[in-house]
NULO-531394 format. One record per residue (C-alpha): x, y, z; residue in three letters. Coordinates in pm, whole numbers, padded with zeros to 5 digits, always signed. Each point is the difference from the previous one (the first is absolute). Example, Ala and Ser with C-alpha at 12.3 -4.5 7.8 and 13.67 -1.06 7.14 Angstrom:
% NULO-531394
+01230-00450+00780ALA+00137+00344-00066SER
//
This chain:
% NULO-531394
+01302+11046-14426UNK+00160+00019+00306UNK-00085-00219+00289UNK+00154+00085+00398UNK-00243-00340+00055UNK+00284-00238-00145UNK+00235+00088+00301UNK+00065+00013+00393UNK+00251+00117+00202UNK+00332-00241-00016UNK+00174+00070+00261UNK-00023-00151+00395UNK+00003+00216+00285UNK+00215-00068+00323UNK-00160-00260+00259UNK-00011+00299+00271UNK-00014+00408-00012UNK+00348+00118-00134UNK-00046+00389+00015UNK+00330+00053+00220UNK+00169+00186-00302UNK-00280+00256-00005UNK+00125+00150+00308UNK+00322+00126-00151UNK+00013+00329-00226UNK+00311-00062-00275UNK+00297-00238-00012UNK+00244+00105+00194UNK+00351-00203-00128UNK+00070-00096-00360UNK-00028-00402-00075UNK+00267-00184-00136UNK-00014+00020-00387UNK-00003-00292-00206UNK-00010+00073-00383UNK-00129-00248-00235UNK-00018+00186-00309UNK+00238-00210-00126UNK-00171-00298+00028UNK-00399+00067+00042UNK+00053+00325-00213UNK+00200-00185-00253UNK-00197-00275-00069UNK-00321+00255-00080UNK+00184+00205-00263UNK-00084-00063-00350UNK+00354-00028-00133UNK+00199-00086+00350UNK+00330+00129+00088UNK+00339-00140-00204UNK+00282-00105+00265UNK+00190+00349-00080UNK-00364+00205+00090UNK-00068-00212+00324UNK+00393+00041+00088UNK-00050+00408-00055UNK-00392-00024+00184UNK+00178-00196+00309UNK+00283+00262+00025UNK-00281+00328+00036UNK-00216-00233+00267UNK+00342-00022+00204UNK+00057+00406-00051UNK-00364+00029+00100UNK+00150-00158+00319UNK-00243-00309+00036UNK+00194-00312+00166UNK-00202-00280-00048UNK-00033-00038-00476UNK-00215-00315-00088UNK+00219-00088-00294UNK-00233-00286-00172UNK-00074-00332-00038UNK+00288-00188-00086UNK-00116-00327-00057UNK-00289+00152-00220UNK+00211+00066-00298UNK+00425+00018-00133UNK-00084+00404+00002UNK-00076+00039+00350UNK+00268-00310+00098UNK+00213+00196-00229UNK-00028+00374+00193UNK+00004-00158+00346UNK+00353-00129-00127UNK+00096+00321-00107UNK-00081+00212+00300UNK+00215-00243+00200UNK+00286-00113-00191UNK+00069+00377-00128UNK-00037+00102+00389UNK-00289+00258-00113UNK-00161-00068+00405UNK+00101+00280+00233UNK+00086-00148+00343UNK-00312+00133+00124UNK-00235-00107-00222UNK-00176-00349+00004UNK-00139-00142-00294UNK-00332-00225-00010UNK-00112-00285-00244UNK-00331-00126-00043UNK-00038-00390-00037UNK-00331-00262+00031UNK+00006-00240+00284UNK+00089-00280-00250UNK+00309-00175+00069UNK+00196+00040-00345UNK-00049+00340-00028UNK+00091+00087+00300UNK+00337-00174-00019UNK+00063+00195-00352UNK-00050+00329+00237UNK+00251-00122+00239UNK+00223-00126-00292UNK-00028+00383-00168UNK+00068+00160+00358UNK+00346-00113+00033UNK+00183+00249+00132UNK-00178+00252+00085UNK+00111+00145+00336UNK-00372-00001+00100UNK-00357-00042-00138UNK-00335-00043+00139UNK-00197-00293-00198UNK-00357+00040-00032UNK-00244-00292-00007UNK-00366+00019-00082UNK-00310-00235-00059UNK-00345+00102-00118UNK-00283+00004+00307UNK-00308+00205-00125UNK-00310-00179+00016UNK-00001+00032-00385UNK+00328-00147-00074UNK-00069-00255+00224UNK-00328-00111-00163UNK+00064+00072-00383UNK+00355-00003-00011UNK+00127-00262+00259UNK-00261-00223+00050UNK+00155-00033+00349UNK-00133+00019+00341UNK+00100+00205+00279UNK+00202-00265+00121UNK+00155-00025-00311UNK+00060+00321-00090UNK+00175+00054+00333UNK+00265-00336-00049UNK+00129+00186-00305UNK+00094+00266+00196UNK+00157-00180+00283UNK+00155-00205-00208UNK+00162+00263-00206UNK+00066+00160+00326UNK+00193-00302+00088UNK+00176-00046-00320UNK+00162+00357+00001UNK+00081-00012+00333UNK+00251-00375-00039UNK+00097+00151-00352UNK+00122+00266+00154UNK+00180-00137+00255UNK+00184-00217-00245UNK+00073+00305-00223UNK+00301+00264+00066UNK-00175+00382+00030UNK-00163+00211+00266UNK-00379-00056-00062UNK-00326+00113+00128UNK-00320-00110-00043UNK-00320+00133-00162UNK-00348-00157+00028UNK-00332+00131-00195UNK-00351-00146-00021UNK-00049+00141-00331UNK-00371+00115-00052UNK-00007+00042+00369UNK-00258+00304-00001UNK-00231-00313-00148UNK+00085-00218+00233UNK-00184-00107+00375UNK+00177+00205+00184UNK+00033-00251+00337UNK+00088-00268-00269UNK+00305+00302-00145UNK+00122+00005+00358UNK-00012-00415+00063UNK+00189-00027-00345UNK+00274+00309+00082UNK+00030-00114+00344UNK+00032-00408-00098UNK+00328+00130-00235UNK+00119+00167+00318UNK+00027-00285+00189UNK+00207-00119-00285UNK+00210+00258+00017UNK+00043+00135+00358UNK+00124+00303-00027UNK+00274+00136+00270UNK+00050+00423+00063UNK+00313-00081-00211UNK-00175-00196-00332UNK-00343+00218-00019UNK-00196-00115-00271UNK-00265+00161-00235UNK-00375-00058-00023UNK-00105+00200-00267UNK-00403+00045-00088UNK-00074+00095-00312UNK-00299+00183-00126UNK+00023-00272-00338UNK-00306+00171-00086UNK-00158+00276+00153UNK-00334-00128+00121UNK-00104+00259+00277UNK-00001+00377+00138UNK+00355+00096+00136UNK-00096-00045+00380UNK-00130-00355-00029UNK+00389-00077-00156UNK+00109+00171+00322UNK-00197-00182+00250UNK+00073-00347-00170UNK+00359+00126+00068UNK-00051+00110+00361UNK-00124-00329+00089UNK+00239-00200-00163UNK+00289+00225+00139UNK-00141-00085+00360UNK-00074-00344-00051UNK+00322-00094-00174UNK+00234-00250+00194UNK+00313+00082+00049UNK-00067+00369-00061UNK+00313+00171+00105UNK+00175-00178-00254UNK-00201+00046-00261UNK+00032+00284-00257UNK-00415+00049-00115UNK+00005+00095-00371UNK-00236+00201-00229UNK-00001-00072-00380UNK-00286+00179-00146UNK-00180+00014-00350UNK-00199+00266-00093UNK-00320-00186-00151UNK-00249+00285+00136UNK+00222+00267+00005UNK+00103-00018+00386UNK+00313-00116-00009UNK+00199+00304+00159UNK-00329-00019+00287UNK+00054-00353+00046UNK+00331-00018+00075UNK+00002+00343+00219UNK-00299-00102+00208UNK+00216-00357+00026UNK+00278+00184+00127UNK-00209+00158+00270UNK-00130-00365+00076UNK+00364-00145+00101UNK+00164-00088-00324UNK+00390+00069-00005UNK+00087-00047-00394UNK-00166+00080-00303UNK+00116-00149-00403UNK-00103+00231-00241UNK+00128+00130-00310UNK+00083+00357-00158UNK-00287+00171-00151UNK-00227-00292+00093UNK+00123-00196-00302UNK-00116-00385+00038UNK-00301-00256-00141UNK-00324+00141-00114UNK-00090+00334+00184UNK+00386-00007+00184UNK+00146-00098+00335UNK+00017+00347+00242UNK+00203+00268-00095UNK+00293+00021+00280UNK+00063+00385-00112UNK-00380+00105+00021UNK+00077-00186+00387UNK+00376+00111+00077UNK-00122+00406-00116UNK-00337-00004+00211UNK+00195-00085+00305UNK+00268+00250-00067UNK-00337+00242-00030UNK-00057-00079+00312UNK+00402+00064+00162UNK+00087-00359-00004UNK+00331-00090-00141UNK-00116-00310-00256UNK+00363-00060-00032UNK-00005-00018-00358UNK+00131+00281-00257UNK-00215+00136-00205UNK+00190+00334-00074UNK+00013-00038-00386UNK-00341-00140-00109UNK+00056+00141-00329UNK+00286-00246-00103UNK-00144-00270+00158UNK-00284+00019-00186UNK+00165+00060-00311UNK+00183-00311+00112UNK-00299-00182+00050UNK-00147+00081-00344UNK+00270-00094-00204UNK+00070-00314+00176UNK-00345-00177+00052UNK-00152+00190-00300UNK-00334+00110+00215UNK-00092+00352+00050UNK-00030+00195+00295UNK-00389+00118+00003UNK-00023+00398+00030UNK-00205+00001+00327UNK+00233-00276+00163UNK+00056+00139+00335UNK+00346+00181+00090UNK+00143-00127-00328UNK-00263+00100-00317UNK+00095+00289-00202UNK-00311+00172+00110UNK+00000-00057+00398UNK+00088+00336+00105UNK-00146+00173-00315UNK-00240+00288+00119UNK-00187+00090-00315UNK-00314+00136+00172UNK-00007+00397+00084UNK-00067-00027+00379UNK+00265-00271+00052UNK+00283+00234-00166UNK-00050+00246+00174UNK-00043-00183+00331UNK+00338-00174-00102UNK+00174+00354-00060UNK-00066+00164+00312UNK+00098-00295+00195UNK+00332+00048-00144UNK+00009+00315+00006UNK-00065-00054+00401UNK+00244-00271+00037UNK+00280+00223-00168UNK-00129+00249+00289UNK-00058-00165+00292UNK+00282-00305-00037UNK-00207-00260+00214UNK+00125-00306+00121UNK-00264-00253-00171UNK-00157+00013-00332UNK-00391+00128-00016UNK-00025+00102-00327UNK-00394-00002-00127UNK-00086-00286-00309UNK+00410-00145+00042UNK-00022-00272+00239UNK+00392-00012-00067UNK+00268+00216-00069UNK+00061-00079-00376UNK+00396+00026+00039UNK+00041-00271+00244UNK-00092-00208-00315UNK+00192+00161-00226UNK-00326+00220-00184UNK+00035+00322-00066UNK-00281+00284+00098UNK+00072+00235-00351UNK-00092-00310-00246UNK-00198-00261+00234UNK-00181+00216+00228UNK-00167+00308-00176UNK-00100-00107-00318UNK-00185+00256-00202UNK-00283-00114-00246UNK-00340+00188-00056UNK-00117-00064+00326UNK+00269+00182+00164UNK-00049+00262+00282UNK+00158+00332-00034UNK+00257-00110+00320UNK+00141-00344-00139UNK+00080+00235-00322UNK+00174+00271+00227UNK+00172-00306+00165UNK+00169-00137-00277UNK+00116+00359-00201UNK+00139+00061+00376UNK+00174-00297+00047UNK+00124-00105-00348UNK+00091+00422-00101UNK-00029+00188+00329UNK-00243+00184-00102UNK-00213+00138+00270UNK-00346+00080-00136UNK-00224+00279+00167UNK-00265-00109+00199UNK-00284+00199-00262UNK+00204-00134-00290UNK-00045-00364+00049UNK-00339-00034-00086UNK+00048+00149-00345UNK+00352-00243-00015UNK-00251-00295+00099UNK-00257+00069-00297UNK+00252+00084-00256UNK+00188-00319+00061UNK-00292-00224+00043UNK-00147+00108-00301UNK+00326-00110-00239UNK-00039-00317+00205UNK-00353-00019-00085UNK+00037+00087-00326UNK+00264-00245-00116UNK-00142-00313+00278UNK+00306-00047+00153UNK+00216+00028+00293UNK+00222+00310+00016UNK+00364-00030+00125UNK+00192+00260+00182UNK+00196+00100-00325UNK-00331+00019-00169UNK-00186+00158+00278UNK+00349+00294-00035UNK-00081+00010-00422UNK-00315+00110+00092UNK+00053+00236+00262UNK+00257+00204-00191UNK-00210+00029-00300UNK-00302+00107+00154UNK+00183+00267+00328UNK+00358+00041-00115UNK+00040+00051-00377UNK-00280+00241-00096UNK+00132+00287-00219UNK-00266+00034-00228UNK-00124+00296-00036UNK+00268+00199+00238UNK+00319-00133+00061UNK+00288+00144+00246UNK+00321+00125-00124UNK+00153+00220+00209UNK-00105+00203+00318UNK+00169+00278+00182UNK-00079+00216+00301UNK+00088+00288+00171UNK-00059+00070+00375UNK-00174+00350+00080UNK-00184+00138+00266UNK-00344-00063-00030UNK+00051-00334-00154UNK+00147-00219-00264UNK+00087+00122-00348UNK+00016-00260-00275UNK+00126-00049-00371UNK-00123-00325-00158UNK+00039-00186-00314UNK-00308-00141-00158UNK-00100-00234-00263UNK-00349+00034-00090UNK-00038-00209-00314UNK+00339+00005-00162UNK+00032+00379+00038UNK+00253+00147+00263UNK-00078+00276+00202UNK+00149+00157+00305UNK-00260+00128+00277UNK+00039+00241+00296UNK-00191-00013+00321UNK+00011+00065+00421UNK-00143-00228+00291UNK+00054-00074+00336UNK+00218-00262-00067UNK+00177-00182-00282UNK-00298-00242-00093UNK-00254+00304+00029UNK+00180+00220-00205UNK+00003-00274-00277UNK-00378-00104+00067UNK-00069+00383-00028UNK+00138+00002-00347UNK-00175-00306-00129UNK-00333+00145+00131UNK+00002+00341-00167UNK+00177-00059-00337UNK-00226-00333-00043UNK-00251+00140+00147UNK-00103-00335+00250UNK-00117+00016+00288UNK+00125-00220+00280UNK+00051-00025+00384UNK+00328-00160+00085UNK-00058-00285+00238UNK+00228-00235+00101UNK+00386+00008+00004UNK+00243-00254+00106UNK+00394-00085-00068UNK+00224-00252+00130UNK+00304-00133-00082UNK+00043-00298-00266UNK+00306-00208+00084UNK-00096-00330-00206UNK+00242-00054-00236UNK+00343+00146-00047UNK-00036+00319+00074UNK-00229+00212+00242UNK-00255+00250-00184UNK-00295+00183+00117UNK-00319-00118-00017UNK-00361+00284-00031UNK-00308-00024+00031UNK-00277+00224-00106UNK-00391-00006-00006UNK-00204+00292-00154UNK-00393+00042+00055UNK-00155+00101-00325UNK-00350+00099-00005UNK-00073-00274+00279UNK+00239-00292-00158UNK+00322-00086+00116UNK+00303-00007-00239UNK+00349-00154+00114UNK+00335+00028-00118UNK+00353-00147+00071UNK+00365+00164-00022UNK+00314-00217+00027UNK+00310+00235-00049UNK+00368+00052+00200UNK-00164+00330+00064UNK-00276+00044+00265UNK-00099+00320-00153UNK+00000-00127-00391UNK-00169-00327+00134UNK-00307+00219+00200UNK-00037+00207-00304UNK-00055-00323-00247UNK-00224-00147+00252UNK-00174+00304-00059UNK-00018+00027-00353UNK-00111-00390-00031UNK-00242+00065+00214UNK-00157+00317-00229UNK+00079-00246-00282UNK-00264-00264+00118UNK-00284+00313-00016UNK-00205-00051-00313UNK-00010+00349-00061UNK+00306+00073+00001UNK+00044-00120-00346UNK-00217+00210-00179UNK+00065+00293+00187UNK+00111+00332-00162UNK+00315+00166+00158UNK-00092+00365+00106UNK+00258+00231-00191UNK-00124+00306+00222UNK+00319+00142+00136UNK-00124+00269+00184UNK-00302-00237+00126UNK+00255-00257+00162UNK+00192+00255+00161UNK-00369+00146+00161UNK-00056-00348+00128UNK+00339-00068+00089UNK+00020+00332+00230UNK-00334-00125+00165UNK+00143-00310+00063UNK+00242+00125+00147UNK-00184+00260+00217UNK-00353-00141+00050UNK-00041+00087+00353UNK+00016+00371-00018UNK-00037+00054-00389UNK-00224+00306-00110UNK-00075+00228-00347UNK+00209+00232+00140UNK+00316-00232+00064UNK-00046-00143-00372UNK-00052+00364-00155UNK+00345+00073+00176UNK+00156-00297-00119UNK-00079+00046-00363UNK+00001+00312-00031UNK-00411+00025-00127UNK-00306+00163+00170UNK-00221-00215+00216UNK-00309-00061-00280UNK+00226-00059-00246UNK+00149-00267+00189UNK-00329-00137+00093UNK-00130-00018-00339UNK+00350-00151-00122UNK-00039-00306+00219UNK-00402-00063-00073UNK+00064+00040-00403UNK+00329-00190+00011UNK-00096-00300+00243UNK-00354-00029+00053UNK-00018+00125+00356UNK+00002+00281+00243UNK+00275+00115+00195UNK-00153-00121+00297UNK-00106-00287-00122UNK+00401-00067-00080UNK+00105+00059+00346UNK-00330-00188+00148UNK+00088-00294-00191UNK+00420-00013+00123UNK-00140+00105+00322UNK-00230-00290+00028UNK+00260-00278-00119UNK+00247+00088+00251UNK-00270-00012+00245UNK-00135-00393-00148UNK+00413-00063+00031UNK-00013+00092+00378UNK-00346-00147+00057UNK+00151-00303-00129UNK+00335-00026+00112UNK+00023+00161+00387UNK-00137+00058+00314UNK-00026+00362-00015UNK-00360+00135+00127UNK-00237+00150-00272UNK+00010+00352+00124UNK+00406-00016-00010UNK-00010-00125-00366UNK-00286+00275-00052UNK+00299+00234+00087UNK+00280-00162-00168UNK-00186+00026-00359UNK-00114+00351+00028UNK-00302-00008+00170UNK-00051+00213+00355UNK-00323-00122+00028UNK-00046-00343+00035UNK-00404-00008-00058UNK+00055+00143-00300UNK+00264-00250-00123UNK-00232-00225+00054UNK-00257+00127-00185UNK+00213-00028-00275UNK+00112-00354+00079UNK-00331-00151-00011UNK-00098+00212-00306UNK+00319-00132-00226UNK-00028-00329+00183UNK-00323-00072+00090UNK+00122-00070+00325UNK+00121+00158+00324UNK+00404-00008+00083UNK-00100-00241+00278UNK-00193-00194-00213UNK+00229-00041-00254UNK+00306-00059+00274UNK-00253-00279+00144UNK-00028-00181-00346UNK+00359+00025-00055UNK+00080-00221+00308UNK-00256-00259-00136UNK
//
């Protein structure tokens, strides 16, 4: 069982009100960087780093651009001793970069850290004793008093060991477990190795106060630093340092609140690597301030490498979710946030503003090195129709109609659903193809020609239709209509056509041209896709896909009524003024002979034929312009507008207006 009885707050809060830092909105300058994942992250790894990986880690933490690298412990072990040596004697220390060693405040180790220093052009030495109220009591044994001689006296140690040793050197003092510590008592114990020290504006030393442990919500951390910051002697000499764990999870809050509070330096490591739960991650830091258009003055342009690097080197992994850096961070799997995502590109492409606002991306994913087509829109079964749009635009250019993408979204989330997995862009492209682009089952294109004549558009088309061959004749308004004309009357479907759309597709070598069709089948939509160097060839296989995806189409029986398709192909042709008497001429055949022809032979009435073109090109303008109802009344055949709608709402159930109004919807 669980018991919250068995514990109390650690943690001691300043002698008087330190809520200065709450006045101030974000940090407004980057701190000075000190890594130590060479030393604190090191020395929590489960296999550490050879000499030849802590060489190669050391070289990416000077690309990064940090200029203060804790290198180790040299008088902890011959492998650290060993790599300090290294760095210096194979002059691996940029000029600008200052190295730091840790040492105890006991006499022979610290002369082994001096001993190991030699030569180095400059290093800061950093110098800590134990002052929680735990260490003191379980640890220690010591008193205050105690507690506080070991750090002068260490204080005083490095400072004549220094002096009688050839090197630049700074000094570094911690209170380790200081967030567990009195905090009056911290200050009397920082301050007392101060006075050792007395630091000039030309030798600043370092206080740093570690959160050992993390003991406490982020703000008391930043009023213990507040007060120590303004009650520190010797202030404007002294560089205040942060070196934060992340016990409770807080260790990016900590040290940002901190930084608000008057710190000026922060040690952290990359990825928040370190003992038990991890010291603060310096990118997670360095990347929210750059969020924020402050210049963190550290690179992080290639995350990808680095955390490759990072991987290989200290054998951890890099958790998913890990902010800026995961594989996941800038993943949008859910509908809403794809399609958010999309049009905000889609607007920055547009509008070119000066700073980035683009919704769910906190960060623009290139100024790490990420890509949007394979770490942005990822596409799994809870995909949204505009994250799938997103990625078949900007992986293959294609540029998906507005009424298509909802039938693209469903088809491709339900091959992701089906197999449980993520779909890539070259699967997402498989899929698409299969489904809009290669359909040639039953009918399949072979050749098309046409002829223009007044009155319209002749055509000569090669079919498929099951294996067997077949040329067809036919006339339309245009190219596509004179082929959807044929389809309709010697398959006898029945179809409005719908949507139509082309653009050019200039992925890949070569530029071809890209269709798109959609045809409304008793009340379902059915889409198809062309790709060909032709515009023409590529509408027309859009087309035929499209009839293709129509269930009925495959068991339908071709009409082998010559005579028939040239009756309907006439009326097509002539719809708005077509009578008895124009088809008797035509053909050659008395008026009821023609009118019994057409009701034996297809099933309805000569009116009914011309009705029923009449009233599709009628949906088409309805549908498609702005034109008022009496004008398209007009344009169809009709001179009487109450009576064309009299027959609208009887084929359709609804008036013209209506069925304009639910169009729009």
């Amino acid at each position: 069982m669980m018991n919250p009885n068995k514990y109390e707050r650690q943690y001691f809060m300043p002698p008087e009100t330190s809520l200065e830092w709450t006045k101030k909105e974000y940090i407004t300058k980057a701190p000075t960087w000190c890594s130590v994942d060479l030393r604190d992250g090191n020395q929590a790894l489960i296999i550490p780093m050879s000499l030849d990986e802590k060489v190669e880690f050391f070289k990416y933490l000077v690309k990064v651009g940090f200029k203060e690298i804790e290198v180790g412990f040299p008088a902890a072990s011959e492998t650290e001793y060993t790599f300090l040596r290294t760095l210096i004697e194979n002059d691996l220390i940029p000029d600008d970069v200052t190295i730091q060693v840790l040492t105890q405040a006991r006499e022979h180790i610290i002369k082994k850290t001096f001993a190991a220093l030699k030569g180095a052009k400059k290093a800061i030495v950093h110098v800590y004793n134990s002052t929680s109220v735990a260490q003191r009591e379980q640890v220690f044994k010591k008193s205050k008093e105690e507690i506080m001689k070991i750090a002068t006296d260490g204080a005083k140690l490095l400072k004549r060991l220094a002096d009688e040793t050839e090197g630049n050197f700074l000094f570094e003092y911690s209170p380790e477990s200081f967030t567990g510590t009195e905090i009056d008592y911290a200050l009397d114990v920082c301050n007392a190795v101060l006075d050792v020290w007395q630091p000039r504006p030309d030798w600043k030393v370092i206080i740093n106060l570690p959160v050992t442990v993390q003991l406490s919500l982020p703000h008391v951390y930043a009023s213990q630093i507040e007060y120590m910051s303004k009650h520190m002697k010797y202030r404007e000499n002294v560089v205040l340092s942060l070196h934060p764990h992340n016990d409770r999870g807080c260790g990016v809050a900590d040290t940002e609140l901190a930084l608000l509070a008057g710190a000026d330096r922060v040690e952290g490591t990359l990825f928040g690597n370190g003992e038990r739960t991890g010291n603060v991650d310096v990118i997670t830091l360095a990347l929210n301030m750059y969020t924020h258009g402050i210049d963190p003055k550290l690179d992080f342009s290639n995350l990808p490498e680095l955390t490759k690097a990072y991987e290989r080197l200290t054998r951890m992994s890099v958790y998913e979710r890990q902010p800026y850096t995961g594989q996941l961070v800038f993943a949008a799997f859910s509908g809403s946030h794809q399609d958010a995502i999309a049009k905000g590109m889609h607007w920055r492409e547009e509008k070119h503003p000066d700073h980035w606002n683009i919704p769910y991306l906190p960060i623009d994913p290139h100024d790490v090195g990420r890509e949007y087509e394979s770490d942005v829109i990822r596409i799994n079964s809870q995909s949204g129709k505009g994250g799938i749009s997103y990625v078949l635009e900007e992986n293959f250019g294609f540029h998906i109609p507005g009424k298509m993408r909802e039938d693209v979204g469903y088809t491709i989330k339900d091959v992701s659903d089906k197999r449980h997995q993520e779909l890539v862009p070259r699967d997402i492209l498989k899929v698409f193809k299969e489904v809009y682009v290669n359909i040639d089952d039953p009918c399949k294109l072979k050749e098309v020609h046409f002829v223009q004549k007044d009155g319209g558009i002749e055509t000569e088309i090669s079919l498929d239709k099951s294996g067997v061959p077949k040329l067809y004749h036919g006339k339309g308004n245009g190219r596509l209509d004179a082929v959807s004309n044929i389809i309709k009357q010697y398959f006898g479907i029945s179809y409005e056509l719908s949507v139509y759309e082309e653009h050019a597709l200039s992925h890949g070598s070569s530029s071809k041209a890209m269709s798109y069709v959609g045809i409304t089948c008793y009340g379902q939509m059915y889409w198809g896709v062309g790709i060909d160097d032709d515009i023409i060839r590529s509408s027309i296989s859009a087309l035929v896909v499209a009839v293709n995806q129509v269930p009925s189409i495959k068991s339908s029986v071709e009409i082998q009524d010559k005579r028939l398709m040239e009756m309907k192909n006439y009326i097509q042709t002539n719809y708005q003024t077509v009578t008895l008497e124009d088809m008797a001429k035509q053909f050659h055949l008395s008026e009821p002979y023609i009118s019994k022809y057409i009701k034996e032979k297809s099933g309805q009435t000569f009116v009914e034929l011309v009705q029923g073109v009449r009233m599709k090109k009628a949906r088409t303008l309805l549908k498609n312009g702005n034109m008022t109802v009496e004008n398209i009344a007009y344009s169809v055949g009709y001179q009487n507008v109450e009576h064309f709608n009299r027959l609208f709402k009887k084929k359709y159930e609804m008036t013209p207006v209506q069925y304009r109004n639910s169009c729009s919807k």
